[in-house]
N, CA, C and O atoms as a MOPAC input file, in Angstrom:
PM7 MOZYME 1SCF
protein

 N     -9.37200 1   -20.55200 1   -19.04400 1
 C     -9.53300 1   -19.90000 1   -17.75300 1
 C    -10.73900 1   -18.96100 1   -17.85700 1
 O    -10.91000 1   -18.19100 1   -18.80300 1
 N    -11.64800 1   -19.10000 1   -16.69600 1
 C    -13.34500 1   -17.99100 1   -16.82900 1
 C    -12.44700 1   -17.02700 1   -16.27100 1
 O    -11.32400 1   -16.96400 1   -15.77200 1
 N    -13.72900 1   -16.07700 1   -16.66100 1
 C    -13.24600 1   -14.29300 1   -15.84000 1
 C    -13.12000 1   -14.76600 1   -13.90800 1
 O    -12.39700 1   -14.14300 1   -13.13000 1
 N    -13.86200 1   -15.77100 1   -13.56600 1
 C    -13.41900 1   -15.72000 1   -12.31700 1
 C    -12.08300 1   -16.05100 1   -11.49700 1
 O    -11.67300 1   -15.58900 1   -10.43200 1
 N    -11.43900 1   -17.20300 1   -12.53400 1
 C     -9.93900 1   -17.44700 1   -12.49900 1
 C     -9.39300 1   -16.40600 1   -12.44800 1
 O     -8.87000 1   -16.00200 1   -11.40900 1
 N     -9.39300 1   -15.74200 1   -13.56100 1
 C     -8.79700 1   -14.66800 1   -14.09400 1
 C     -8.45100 1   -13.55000 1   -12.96600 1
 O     -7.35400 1   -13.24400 1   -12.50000 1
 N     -9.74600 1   -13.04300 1   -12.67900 1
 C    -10.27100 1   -12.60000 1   -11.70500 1
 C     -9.22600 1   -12.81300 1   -10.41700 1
 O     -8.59800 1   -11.84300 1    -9.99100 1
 N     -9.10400 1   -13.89800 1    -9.93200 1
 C     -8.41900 1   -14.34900 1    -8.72200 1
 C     -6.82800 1   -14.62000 1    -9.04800 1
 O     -6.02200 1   -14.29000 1    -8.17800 1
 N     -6.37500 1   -15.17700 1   -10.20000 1
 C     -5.10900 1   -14.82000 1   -10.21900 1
 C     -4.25300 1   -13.31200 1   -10.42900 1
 O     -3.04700 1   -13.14100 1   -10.25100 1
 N     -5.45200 1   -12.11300 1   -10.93800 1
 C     -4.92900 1   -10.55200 1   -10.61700 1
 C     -4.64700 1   -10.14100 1    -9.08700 1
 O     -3.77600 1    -9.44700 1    -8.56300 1
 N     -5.74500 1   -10.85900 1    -8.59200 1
 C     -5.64500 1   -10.67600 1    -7.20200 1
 C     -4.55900 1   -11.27300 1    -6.01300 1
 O     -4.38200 1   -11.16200 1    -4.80000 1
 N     -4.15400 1   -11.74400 1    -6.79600 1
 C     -2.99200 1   -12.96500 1    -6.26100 1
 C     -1.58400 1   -11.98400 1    -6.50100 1
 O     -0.76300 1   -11.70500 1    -5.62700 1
 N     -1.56600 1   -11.72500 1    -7.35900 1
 C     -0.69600 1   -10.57100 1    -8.18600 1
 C     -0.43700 1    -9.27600 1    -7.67500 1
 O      0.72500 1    -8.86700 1    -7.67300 1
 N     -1.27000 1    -8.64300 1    -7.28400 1
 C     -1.79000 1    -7.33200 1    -6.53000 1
 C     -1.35300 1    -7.36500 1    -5.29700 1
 O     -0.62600 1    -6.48100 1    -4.84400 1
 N     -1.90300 1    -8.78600 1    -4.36100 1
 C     -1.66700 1    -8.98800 1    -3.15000 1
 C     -0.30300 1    -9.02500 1    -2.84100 1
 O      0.13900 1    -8.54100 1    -1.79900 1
 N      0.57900 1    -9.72400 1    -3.92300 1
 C      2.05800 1    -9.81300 1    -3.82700 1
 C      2.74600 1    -8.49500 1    -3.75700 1
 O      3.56700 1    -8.26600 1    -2.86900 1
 N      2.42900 1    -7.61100 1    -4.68500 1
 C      3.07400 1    -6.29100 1    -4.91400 1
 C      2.89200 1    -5.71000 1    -3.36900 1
 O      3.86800 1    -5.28100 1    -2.75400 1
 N      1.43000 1    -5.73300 1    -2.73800 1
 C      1.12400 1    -4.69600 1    -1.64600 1
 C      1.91000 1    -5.37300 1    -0.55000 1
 O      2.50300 1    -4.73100 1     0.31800 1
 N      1.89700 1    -6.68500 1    -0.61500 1
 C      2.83500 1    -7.19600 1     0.66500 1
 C      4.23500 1    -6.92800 1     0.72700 1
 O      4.86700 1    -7.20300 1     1.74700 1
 N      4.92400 1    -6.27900 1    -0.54400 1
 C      5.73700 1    -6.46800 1    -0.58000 1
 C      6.29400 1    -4.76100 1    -0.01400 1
 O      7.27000 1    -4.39200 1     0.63900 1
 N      5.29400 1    -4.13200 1    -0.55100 1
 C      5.23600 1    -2.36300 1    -0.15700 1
 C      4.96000 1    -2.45800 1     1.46900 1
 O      5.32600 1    -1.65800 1     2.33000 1
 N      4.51500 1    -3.17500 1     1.56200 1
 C      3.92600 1    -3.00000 1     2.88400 1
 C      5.19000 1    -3.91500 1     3.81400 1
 O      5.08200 1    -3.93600 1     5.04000 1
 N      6.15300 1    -4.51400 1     3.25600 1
 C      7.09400 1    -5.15500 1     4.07700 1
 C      8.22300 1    -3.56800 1     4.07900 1
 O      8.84600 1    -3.20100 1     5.07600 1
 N      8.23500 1    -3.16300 1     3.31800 1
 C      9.27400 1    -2.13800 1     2.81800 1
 C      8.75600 1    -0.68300 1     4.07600 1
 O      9.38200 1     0.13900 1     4.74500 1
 N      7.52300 1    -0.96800 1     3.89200 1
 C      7.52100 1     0.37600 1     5.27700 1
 C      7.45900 1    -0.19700 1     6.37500 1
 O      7.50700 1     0.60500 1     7.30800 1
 N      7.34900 1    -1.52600 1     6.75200 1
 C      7.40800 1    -1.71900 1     7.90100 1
 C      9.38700 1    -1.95500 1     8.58100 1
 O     10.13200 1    -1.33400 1     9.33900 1
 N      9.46500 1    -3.09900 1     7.80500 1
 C     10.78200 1    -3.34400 1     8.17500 1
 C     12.11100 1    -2.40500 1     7.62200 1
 O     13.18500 1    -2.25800 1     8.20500 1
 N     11.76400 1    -1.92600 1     6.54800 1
 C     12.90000 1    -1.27900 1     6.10400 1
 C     12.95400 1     0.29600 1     6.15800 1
 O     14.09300 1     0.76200 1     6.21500 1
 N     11.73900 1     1.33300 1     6.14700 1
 C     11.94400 1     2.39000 1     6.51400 1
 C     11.10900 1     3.00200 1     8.03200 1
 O     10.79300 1     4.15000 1     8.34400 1
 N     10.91100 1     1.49900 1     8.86200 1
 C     10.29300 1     2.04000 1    10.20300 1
 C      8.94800 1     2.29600 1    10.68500 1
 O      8.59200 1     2.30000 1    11.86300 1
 N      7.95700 1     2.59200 1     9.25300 1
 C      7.07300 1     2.93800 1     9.47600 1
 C      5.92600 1     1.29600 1    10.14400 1
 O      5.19100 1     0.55500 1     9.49100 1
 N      6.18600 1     1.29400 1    11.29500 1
 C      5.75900 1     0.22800 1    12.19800 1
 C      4.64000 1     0.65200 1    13.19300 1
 O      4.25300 1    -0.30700 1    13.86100 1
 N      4.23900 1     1.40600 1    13.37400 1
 C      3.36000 1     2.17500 1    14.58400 1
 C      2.11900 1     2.38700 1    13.84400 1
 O      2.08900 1     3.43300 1    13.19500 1
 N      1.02800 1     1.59200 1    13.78900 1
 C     -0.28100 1     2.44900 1    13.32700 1
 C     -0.94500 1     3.87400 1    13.41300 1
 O     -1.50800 1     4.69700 1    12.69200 1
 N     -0.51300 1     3.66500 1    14.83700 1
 C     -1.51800 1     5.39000 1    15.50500 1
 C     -0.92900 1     6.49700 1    14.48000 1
 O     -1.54200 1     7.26600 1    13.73900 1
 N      0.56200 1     6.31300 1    14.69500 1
 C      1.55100 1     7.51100 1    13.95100 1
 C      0.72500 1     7.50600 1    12.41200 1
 O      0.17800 1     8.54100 1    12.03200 1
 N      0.69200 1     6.33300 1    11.63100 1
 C      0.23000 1     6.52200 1    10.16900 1
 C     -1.42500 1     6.99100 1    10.50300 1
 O     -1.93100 1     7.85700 1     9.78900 1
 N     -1.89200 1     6.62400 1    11.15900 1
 C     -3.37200 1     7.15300 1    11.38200 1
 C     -3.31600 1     8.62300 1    11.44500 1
 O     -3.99600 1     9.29700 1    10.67300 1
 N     -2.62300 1     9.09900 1    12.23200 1
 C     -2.19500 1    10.41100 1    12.71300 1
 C     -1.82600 1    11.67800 1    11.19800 1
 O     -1.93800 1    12.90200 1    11.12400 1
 N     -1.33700 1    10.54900 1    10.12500 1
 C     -0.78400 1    11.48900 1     9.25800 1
 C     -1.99000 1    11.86200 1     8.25900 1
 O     -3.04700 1    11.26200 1     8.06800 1
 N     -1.35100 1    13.38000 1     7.52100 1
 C     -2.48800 1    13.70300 1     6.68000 1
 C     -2.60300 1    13.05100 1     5.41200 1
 O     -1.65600 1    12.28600 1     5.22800 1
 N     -3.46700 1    13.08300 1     4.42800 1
 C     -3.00400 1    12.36400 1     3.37000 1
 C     -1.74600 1    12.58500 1     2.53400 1
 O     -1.15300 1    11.83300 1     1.76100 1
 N     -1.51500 1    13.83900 1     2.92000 1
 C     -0.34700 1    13.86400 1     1.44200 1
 C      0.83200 1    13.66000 1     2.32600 1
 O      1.73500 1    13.29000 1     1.57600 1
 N      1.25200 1    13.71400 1     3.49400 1
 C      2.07900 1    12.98600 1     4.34100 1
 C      1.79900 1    11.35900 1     3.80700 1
 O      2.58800 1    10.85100 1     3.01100 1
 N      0.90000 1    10.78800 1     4.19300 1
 C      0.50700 1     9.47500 1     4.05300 1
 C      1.48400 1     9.06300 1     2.34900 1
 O      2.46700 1     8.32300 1     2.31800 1
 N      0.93100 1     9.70000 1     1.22000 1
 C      1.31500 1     9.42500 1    -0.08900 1
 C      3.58500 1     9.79500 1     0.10100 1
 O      4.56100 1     9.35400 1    -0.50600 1
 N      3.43300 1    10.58200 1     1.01900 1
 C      5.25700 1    10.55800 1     0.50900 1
 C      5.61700 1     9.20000 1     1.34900 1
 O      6.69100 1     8.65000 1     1.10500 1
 N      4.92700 1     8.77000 1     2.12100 1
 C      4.94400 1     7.37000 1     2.76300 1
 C      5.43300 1     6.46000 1     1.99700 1
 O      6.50000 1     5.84600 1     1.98400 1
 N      3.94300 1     6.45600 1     0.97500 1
 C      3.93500 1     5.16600 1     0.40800 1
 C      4.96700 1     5.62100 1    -1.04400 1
 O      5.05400 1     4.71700 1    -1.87500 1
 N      5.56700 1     6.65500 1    -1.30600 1
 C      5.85100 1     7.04000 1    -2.34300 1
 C      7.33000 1     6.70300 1    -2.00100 1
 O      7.90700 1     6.07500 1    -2.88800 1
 N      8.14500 1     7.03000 1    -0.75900 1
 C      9.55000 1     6.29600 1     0.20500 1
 C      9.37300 1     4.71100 1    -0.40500 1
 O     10.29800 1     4.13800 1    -0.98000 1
 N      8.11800 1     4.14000 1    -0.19700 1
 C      8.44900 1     2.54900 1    -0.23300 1
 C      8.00800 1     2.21900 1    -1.89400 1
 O      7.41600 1     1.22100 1    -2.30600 1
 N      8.51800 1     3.43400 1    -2.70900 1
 C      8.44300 1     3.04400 1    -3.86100 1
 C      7.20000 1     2.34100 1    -4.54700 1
 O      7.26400 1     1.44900 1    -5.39400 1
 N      5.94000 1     2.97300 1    -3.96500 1
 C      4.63300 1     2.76500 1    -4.85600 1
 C      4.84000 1     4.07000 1    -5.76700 1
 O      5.39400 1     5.16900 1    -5.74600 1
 N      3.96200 1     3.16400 1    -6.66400 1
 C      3.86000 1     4.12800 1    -8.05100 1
 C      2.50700 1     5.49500 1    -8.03100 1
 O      1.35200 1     5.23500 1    -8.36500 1
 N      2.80200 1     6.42900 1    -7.73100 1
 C      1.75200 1     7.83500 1    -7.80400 1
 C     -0.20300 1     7.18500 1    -7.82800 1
 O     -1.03500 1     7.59400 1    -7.01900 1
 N     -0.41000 1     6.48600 1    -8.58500 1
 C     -1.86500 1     5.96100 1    -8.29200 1
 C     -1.88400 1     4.92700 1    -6.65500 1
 O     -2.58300 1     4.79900 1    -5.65000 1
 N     -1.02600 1     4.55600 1    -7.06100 1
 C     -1.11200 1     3.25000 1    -5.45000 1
 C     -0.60900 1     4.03800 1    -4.12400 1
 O     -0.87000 1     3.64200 1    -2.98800 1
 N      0.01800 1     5.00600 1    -4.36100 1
 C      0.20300 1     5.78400 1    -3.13200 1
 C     -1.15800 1     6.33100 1    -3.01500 1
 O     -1.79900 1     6.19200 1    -1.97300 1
 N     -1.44900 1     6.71700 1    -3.65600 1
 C     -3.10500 1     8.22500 1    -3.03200 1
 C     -3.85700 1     6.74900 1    -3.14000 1
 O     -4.35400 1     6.98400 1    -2.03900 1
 N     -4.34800 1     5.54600 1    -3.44200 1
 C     -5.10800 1     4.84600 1    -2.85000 1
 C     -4.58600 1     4.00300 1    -1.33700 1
 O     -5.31600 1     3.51600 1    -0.47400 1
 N     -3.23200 1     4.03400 1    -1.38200 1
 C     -2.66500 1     3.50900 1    -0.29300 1
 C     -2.96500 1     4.77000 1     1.01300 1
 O     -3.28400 1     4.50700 1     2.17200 1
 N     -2.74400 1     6.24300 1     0.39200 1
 C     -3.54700 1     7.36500 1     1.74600 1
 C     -4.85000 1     7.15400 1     1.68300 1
 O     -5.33600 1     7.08300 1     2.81200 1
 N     -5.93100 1     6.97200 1     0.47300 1
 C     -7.27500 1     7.04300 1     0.77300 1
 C     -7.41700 1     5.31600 1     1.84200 1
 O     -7.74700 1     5.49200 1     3.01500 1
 N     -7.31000 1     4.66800 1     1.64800 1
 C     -7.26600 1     3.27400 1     2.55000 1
 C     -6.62300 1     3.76200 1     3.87500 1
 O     -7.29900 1     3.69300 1     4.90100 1
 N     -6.07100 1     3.97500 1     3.89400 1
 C     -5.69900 1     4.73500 1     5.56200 1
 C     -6.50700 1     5.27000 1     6.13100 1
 O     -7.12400 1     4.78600 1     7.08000 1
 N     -6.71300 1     6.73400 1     5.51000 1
 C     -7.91900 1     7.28100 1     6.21600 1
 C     -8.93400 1     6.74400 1     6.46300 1
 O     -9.44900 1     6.84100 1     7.57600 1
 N     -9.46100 1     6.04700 1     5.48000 1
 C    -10.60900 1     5.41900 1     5.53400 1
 C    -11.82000 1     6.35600 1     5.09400 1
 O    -12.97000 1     5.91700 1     5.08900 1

């Protein structure tokens, strides 16, 4: 397998975990409304993603990706 395989099956991997965080705030603790998560500050944003059980690095990139 090249680094580009490689490469694309982490990403495959990654994508699974975030879909899966990202099913967990939508369907299971509500957080369904964009504007509202737009609305929040970051460290609001991180107890967000920290409820749907991301791990302390993937939450503060899951608030920095929000904000934008």
């Amino acid at each position: 397998m090249d680094a580009d395989e490689e490469a694309a099956e982490v990403l495959q991997c990654l994508l699974k975990v975030a879909n899966f965080h990202l099913f967990r705030l939508q369907e299971e603790l509500g957080y369904d409304d964009l504007d509202y998560m737009l609305a929040l500050d970051a460290a609001a944003l991180v107890g967000v993603a920290r409820r749907a059980r991301m791990k302390p690095g993937h939450a503060a990139k899951f608030a920095a990706w929000i904000k934008g």
